[in-house]
Kinemage of the C-alpha trace (Angstrom):
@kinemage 1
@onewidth
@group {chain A} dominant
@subgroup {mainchain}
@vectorlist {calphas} color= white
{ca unk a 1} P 0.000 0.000 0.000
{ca unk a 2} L 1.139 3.287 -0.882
{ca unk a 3} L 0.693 6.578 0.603
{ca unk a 4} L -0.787 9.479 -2.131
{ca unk a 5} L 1.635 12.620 -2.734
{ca unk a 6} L -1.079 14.905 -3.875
{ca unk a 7} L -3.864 14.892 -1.504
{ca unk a 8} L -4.300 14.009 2.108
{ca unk a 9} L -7.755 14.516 3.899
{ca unk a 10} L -7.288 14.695 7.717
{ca unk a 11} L -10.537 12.938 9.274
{ca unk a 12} L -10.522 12.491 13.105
{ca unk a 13} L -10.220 8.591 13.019
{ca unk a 14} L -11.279 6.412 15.908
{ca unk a 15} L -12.324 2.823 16.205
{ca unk a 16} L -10.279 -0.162 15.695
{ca unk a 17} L -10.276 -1.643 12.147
{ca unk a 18} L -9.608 -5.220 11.186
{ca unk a 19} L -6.492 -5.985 10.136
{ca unk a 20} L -5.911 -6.720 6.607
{ca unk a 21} L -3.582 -6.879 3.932
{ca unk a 22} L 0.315 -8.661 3.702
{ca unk a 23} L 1.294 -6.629 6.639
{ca unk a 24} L -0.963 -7.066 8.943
{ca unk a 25} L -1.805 -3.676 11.450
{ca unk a 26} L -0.103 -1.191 9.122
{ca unk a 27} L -3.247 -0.155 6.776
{ca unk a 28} L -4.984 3.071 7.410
{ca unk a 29} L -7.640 2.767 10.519
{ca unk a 30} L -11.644 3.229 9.706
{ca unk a 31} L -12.373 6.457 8.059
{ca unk a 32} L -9.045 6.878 6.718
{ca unk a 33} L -8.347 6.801 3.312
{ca unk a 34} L -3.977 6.360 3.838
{ca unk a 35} L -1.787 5.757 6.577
{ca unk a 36} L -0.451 9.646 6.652
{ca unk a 37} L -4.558 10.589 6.693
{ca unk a 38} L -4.748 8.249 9.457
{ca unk a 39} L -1.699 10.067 11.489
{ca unk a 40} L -3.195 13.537 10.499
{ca unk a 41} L -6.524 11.823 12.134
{ca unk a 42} L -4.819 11.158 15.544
{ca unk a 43} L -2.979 14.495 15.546
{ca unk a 44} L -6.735 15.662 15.157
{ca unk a 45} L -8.445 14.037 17.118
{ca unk a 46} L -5.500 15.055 20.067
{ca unk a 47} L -5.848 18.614 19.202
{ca unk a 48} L -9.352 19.030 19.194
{ca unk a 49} L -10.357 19.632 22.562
{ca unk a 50} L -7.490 20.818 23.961
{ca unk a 51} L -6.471 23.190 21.591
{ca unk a 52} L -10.115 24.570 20.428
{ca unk a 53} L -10.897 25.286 24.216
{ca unk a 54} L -7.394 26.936 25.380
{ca unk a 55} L -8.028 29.045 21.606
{ca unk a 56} L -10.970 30.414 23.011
{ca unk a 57} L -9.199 30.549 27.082
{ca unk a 58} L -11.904 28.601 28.364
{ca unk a 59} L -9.372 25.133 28.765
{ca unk a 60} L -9.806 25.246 32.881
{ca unk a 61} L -13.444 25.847 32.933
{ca unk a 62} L -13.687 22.317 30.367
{ca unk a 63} L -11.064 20.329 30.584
{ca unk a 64} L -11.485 17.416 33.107
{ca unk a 65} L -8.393 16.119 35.612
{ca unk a 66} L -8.111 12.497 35.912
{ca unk a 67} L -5.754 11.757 38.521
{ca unk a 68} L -4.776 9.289 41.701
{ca unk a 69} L -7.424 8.805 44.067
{ca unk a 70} L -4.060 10.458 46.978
{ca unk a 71} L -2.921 13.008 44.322
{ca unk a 72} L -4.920 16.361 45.109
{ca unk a 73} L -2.438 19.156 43.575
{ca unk a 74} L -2.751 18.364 39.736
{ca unk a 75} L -5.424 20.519 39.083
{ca unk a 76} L -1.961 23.739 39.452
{ca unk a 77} L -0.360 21.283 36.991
{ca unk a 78} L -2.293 19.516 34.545
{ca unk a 79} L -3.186 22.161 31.737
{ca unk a 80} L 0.545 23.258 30.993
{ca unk a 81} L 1.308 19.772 31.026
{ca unk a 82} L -1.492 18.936 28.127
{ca unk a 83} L -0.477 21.764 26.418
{ca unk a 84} L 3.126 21.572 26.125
{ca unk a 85} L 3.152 18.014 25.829
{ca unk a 86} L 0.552 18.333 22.984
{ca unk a 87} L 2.892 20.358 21.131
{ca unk a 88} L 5.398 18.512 21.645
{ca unk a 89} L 4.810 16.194 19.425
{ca unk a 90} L 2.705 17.796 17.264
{ca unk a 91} L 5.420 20.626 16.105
{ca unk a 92} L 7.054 19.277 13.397
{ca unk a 93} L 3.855 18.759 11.655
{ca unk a 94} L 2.715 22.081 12.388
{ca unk a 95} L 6.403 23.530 11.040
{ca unk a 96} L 5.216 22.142 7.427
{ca unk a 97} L 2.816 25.089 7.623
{ca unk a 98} L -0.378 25.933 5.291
{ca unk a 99} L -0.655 24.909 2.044
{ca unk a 100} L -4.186 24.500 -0.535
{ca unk a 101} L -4.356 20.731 0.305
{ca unk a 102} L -6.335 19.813 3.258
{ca unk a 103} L -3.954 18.729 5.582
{ca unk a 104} L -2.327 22.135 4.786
{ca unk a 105} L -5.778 23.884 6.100
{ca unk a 106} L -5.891 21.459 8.926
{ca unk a 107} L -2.302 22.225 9.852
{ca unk a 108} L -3.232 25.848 9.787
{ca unk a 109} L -5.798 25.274 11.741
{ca unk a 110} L -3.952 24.081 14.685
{ca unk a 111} L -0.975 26.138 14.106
{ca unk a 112} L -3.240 29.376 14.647
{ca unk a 113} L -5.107 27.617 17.860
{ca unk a 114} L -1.546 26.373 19.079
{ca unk a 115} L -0.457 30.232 18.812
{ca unk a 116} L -3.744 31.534 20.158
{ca unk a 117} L -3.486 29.195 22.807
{ca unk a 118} L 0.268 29.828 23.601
{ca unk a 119} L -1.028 33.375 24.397
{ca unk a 120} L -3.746 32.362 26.272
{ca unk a 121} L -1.329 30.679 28.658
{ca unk a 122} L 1.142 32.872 29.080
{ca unk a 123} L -0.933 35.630 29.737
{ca unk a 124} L -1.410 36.842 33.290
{ca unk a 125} L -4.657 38.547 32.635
{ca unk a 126} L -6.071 35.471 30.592
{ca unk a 127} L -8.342 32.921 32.018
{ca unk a 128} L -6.140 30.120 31.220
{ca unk a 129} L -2.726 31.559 32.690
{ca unk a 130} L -0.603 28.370 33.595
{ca unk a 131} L 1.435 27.927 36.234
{ca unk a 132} L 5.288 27.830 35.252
{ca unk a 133} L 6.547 28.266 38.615
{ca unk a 134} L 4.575 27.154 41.861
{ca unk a 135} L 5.992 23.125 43.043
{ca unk a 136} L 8.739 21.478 40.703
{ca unk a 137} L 6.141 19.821 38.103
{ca unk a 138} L 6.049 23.328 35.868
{ca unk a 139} L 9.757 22.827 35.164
{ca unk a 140} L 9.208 19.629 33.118
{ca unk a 141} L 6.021 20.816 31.131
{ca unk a 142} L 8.154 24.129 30.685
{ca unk a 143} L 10.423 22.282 28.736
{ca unk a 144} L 8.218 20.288 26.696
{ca unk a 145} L 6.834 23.726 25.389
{ca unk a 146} L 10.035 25.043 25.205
{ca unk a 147} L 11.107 21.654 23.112
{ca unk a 148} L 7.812 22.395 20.964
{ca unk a 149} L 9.095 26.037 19.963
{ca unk a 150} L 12.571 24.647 19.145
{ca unk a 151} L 10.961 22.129 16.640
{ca unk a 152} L 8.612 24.668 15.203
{ca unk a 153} L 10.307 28.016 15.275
{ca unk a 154} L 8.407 29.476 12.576
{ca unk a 155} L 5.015 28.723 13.177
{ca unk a 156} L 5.582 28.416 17.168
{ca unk a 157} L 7.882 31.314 18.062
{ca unk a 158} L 8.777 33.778 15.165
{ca unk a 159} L 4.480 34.357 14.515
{ca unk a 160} L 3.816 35.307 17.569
{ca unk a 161} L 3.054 38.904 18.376
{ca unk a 162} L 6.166 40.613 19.914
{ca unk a 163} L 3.974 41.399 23.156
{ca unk a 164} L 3.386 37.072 23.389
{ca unk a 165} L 6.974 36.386 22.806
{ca unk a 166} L 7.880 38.810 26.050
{ca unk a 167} L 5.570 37.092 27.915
{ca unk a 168} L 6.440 33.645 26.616
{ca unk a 169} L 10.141 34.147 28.075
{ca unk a 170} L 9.113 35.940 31.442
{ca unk a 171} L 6.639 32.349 31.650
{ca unk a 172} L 9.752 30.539 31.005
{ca unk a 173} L 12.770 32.485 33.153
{ca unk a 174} L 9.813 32.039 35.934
{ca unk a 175} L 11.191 28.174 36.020
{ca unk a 176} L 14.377 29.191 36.635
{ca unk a 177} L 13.937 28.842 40.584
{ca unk a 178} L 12.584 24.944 40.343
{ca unk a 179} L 15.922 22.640 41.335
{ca unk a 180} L 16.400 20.043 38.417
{ca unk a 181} L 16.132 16.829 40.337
{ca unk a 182} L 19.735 13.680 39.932
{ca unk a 183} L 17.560 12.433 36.945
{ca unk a 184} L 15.716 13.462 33.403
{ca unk a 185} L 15.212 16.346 34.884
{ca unk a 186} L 18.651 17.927 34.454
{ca unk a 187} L 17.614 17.858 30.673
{ca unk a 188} L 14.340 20.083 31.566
{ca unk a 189} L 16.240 22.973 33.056
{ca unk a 190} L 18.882 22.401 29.805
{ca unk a 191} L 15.800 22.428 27.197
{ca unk a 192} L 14.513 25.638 28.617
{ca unk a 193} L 17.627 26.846 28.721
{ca unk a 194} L 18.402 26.153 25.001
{ca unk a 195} L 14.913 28.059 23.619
{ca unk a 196} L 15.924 30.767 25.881
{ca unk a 197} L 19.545 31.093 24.285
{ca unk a 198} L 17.803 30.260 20.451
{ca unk a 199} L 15.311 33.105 21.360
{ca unk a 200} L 17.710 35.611 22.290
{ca unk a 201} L 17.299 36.064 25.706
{ca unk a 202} L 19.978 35.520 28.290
{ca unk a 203} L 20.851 31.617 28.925
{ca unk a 204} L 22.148 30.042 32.499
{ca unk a 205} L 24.673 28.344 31.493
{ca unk a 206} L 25.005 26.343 34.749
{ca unk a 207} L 21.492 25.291 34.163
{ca unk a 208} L 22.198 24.227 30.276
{ca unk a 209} L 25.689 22.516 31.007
{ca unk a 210} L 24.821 20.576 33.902
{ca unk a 211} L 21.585 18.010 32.182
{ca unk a 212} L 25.095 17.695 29.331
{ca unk a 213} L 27.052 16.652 31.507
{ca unk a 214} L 25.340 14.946 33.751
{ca unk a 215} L 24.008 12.304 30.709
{ca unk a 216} L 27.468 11.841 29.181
{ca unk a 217} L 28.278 10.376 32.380
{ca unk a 218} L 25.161 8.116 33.035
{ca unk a 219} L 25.146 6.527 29.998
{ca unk a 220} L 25.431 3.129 30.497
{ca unk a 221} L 26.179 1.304 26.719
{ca unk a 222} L 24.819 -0.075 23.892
{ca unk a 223} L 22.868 3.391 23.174
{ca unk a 224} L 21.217 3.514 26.762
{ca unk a 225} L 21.389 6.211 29.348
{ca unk a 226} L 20.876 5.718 33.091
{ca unk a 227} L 18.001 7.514 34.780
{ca unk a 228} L 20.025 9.330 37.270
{ca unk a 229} L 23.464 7.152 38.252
{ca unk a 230} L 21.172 4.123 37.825
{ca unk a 231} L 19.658 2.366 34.739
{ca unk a 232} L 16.023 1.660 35.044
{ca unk a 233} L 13.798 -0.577 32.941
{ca unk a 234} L 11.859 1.872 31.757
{ca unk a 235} L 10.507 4.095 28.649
{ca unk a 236} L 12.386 7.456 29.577
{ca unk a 237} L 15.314 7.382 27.174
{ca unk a 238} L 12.500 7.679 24.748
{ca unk a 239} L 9.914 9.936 26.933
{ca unk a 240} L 13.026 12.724 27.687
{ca unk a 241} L 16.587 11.515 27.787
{ca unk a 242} L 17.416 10.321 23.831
{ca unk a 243} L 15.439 13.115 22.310
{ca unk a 244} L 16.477 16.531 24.405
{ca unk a 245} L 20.068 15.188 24.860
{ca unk a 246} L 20.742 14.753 20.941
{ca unk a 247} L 18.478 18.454 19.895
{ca unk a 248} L 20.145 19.739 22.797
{ca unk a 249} L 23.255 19.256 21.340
{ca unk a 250} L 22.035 20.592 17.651
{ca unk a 251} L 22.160 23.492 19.178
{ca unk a 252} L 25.325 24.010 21.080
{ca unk a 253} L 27.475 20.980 19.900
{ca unk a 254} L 29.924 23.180 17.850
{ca unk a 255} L 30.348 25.601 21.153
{ca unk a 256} L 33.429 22.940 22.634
{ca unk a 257} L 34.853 20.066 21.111
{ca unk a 258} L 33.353 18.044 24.267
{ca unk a 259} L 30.164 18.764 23.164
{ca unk a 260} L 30.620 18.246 19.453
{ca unk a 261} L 32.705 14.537 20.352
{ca unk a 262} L 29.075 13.560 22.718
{ca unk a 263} L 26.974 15.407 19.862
{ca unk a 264} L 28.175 12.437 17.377
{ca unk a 265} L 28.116 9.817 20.240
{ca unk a 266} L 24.515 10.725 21.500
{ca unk a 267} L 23.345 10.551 17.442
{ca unk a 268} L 24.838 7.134 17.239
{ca unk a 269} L 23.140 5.895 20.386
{ca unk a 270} L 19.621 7.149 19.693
{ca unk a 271} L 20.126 5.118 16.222
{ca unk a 272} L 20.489 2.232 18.196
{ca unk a 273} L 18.011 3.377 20.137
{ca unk a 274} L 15.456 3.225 17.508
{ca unk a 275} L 16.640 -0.222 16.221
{ca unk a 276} L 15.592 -1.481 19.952
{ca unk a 277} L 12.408 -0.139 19.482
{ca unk a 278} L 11.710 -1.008 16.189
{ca unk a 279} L 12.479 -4.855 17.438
{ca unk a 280} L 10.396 -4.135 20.731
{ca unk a 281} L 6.472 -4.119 18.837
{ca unk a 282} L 4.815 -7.004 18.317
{ca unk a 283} L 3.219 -7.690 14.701
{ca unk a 284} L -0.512 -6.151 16.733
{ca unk a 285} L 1.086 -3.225 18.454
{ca unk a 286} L 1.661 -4.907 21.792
{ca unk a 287} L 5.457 -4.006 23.839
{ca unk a 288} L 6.479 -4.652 26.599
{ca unk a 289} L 4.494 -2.669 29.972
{ca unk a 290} L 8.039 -2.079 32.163
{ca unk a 291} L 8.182 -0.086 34.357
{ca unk a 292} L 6.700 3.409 34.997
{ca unk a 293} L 4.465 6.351 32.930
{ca unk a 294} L 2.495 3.597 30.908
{ca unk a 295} L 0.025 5.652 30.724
{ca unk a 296} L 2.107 8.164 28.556
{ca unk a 297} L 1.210 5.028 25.959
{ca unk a 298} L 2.659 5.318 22.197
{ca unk a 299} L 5.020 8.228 23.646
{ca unk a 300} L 6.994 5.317 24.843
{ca unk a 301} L 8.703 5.028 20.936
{ca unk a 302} L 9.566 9.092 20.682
{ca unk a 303} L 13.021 7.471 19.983
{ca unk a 304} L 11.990 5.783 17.529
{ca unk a 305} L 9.705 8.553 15.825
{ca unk a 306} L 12.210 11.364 15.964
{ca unk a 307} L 14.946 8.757 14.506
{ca unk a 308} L 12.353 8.571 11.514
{ca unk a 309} L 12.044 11.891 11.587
{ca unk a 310} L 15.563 13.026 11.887
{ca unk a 311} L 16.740 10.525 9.060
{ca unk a 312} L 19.053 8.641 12.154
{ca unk a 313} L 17.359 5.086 11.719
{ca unk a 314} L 19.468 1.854 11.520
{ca unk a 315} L 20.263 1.243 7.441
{ca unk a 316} L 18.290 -2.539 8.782
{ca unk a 317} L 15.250 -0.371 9.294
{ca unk a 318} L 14.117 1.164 6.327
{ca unk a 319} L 11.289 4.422 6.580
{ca unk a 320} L 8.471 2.707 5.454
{ca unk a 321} L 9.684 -0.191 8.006
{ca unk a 322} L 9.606 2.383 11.083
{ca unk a 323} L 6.250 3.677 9.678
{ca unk a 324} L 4.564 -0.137 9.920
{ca unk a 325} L 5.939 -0.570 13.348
{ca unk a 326} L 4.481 3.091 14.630
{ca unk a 327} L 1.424 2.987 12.900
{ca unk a 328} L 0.876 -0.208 15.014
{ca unk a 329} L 2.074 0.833 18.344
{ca unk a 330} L -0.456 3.977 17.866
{ca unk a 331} L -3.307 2.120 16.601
{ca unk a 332} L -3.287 -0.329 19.414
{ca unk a 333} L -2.960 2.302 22.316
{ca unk a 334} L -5.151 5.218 20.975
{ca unk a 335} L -7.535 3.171 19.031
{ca unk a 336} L -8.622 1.437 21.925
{ca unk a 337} L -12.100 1.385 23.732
{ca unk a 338} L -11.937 3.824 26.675
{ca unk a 339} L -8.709 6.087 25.203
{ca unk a 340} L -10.944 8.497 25.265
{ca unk a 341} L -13.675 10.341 27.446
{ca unk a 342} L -17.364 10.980 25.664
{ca unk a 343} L -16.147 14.875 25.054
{ca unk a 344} L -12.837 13.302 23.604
{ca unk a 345} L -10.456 13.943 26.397
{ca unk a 346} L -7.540 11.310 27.162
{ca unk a 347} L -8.330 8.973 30.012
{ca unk a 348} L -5.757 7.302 31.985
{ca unk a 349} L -4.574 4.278 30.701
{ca unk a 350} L -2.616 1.948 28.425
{ca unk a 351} L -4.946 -0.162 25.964
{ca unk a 352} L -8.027 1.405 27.408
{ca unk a 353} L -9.208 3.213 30.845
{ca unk a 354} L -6.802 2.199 33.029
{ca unk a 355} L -6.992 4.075 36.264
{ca unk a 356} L -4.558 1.597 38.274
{ca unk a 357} L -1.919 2.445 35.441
{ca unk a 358} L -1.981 6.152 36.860
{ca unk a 359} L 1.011 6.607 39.211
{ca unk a 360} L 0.168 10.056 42.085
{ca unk a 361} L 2.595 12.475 39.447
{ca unk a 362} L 0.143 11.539 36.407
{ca unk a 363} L -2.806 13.187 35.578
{ca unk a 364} L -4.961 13.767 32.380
{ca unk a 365} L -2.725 16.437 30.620
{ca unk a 366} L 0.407 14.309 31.872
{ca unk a 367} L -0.944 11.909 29.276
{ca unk a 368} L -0.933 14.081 26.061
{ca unk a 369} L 3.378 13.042 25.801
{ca unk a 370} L 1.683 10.259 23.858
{ca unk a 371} L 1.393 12.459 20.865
{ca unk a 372} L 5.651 12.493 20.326
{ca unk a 373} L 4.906 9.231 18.516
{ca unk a 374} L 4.017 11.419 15.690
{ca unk a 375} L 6.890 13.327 14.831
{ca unk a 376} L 7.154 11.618 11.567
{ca unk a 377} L 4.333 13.807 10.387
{ca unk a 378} L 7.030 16.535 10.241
{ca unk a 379} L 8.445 14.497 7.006
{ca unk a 380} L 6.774 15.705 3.573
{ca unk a 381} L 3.886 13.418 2.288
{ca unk a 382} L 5.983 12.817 -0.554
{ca unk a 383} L 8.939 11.433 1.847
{ca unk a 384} L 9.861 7.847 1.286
{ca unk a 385} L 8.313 7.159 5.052
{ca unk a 386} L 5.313 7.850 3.675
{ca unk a 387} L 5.764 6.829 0.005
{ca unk a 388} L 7.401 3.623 -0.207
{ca unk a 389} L 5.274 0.708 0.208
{ca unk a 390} L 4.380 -1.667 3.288
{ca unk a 391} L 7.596 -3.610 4.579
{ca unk a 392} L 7.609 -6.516 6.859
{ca unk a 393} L 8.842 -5.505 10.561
{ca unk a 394} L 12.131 -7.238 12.008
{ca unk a 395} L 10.057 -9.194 14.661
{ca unk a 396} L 7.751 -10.148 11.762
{ca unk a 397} L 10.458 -11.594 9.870
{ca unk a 398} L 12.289 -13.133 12.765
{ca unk a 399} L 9.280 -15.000 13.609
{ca unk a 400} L 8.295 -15.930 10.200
{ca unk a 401} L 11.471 -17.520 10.200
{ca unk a 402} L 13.727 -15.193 7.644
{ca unk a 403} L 17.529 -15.745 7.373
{ca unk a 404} L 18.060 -12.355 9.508
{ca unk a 405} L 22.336 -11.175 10.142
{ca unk a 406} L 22.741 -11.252 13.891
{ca unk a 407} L 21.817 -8.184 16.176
{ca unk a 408} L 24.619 -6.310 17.912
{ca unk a 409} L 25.194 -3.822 20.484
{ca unk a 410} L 27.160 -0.900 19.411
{ca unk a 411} L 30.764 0.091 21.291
{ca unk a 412} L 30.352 4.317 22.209
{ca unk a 413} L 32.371 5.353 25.044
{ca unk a 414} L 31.391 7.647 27.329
């Protein structure tokens, strides 16, 4: 199956379809008419109430909070955490800008809402004024947005009003004061950092350094990074550590030769990265559930989607390769019953309403990370990730019993 060049209807897709075809899982959901339509469907269908109701600065008087029966603070939390982590992922997409196809529209769409609604929070008279400084959860949702205006700087940062943009970087200096805790976190404070610097306003360079630093020395081999001295069997090289390490170092790797030696190292290791992802979905989306922030769901393979995206996958995975393997994963965890509320909000959860799955930091904006899984919608329609046709996953061939070379850890010092 091919994907069309010319025309690409975005339809809000939801439902799970039966699988069809000689790879099984990859073909476009119900109501889609390609796989890229269905991806524009699920950046839709994302968007839609959270970005239509901060648009209008109504988002705290709508949105619902979802969150452990002990936790009783995410209500200060939850909305800048939707929103940045919405826009996260939905960036490079948005970066393509408008054009006269439909996706085009739709993309302007949510590029003016994004902006609209990037105002709405940042503005201390507005409604819908986030928090970016009261507790230490602000810090990390700080940097998502922050990560969402370095990977759409044109339709994120250089369109907004000049009077937005002031109040965009007073929102974001306001972090400053939150301590980056011995873990991910040192690449929050470094990501806020960086879109300070890229914006023009004075950087901490103590603050930017230090998350460096800190992850050239926790990384552990064969393209994994510790969480903090320790490794942990979890999805946070792919939630935080693999993608604001290596665009971290886009951005001031030619400032020291240390920085330029780990920007080549930490470009290596996410491409290994992505080949253990790529191996870790099953032929109907499953992967393993280790350890913590399941409920973050297909943001679990960011790695993987911003190796697609960045042109850094393994030469064993080809595009259209990563594409089957992500259109999967994000079929089987936002195509499930109970993903979503009756006004279309996310609900906690894995494959469905999970509530247990909800750990006391997670909430219902905590869960909108899921939406890094489509970075790849920042690639042209006419890219061979979305061109080239349907090709057989490595676990599918593995198991179907193909002649497959060996697979090997790579050797990158710290």
């Amino acid at each position: 199956m091919k994907t069309r060049r010319d025309f690409v209807r975005c339809a809000v897709v939801g439902g799970l379809a039966a699988a069809a075809g000689p790879v099984r899982g990859a073909e476009p959901a119900a109501g889609a008419t390609t796989t890229r339509d269905a991806w524009c469907g699920w950046a839709s269908r994302l968007a839609e109430p959270l970005l239509t109701a901060l648009a209008e600065r109504r988002l705290k008087a709508t949105m619902p909070v979802e969150s452990h029966p002990t936790s009783k603070d995410r209500p200060q939390f939850t909305y800048l955490e939707g929103f940045g982590r919405l826009l996260a992922g939905l960036a490079p997409w948005l970066e393509l800008g408008a054009e006269a196809s439909a996706e085009g529209r739709t993309r302007a769409r949510w590029a003016e809402a994004a902006r609209a609604g990037i105002d709405a929070a940042t503005d201390p008279a507005s409604p819908d004024f986030m928090n970016f400084s009261r507790g230490r959860q602000p810090l990390v949702d700080a940097a998502f947005l922050a990560q969402a205006m370095l990977r759409a700087p044109r339709e994120l940062w250089q369109k907004l009003d000049a009077r937005v943009q002031r109040n965009v970087l007073a929102a974001l200096v306001s972090s400053r004061p939150i301590p980056a805790g011995e873990n991910n976190w040192k690449l929050f404070a470094t990501t806020v950092e960086l879109f300070l610097h890229r914006a023009g306003a004075p950087r901490d360079d103590g603050r930017l350094f230090e998350g460096l630093r800190k992850h050239r020395d926790w990384y552990v081999g064969d393209g994994m990074y510790g969480d903090g001295p320790e490794f942990h069997w979890d999805y946070y090289n792919a939630f935080v550590i693999q993608p604001m390490l290596v665009e971290a170092l886009d951005v001031v790797g030619d400032e020291a030769d240390e920085w330029r030696s780990l920007r080549a190292k930490a470009r290596e290791r996410l491409t290994r990265f992505a080949a253990i992802q790529e191996r870790s979905i099953a032929v109907d989306g499953t992967y393993p559930a280790i350890g913590r922030s399941l409920a973050y769901r297909c943001g679990a393979f960011q790695g993987l989607a911003l190796a697609a995206w960045r042109g850094l996958l393994p030469r064993e995975v080809s595009p259209a390769q990563a594409r089957v393997a992500l259109t999967r994963v994000i079929r089987r965890t936002l195509e499930a019953p109970g993903t979503f509320d009756a006004r279309g909000w996310l609900q906690i959860g894995l494959a469905g309403h999970q509530p247990g799955l909800g750990e006391a930091y997670i909430s219902t904006g905590s869960l909108y990370l899921c939406s890094t899984a489509l970075l790849p919608l920042g690639l042209p329609a006419d890219a061979a990730f979305w061109r080239d046709a349907d090709v057989p996953t490595t676990w599918e061939k593995i198991w179907r019993g193909d002649n497959l070379p060996v697979d090997k850890a790579i050797k990158s010092p710290r």
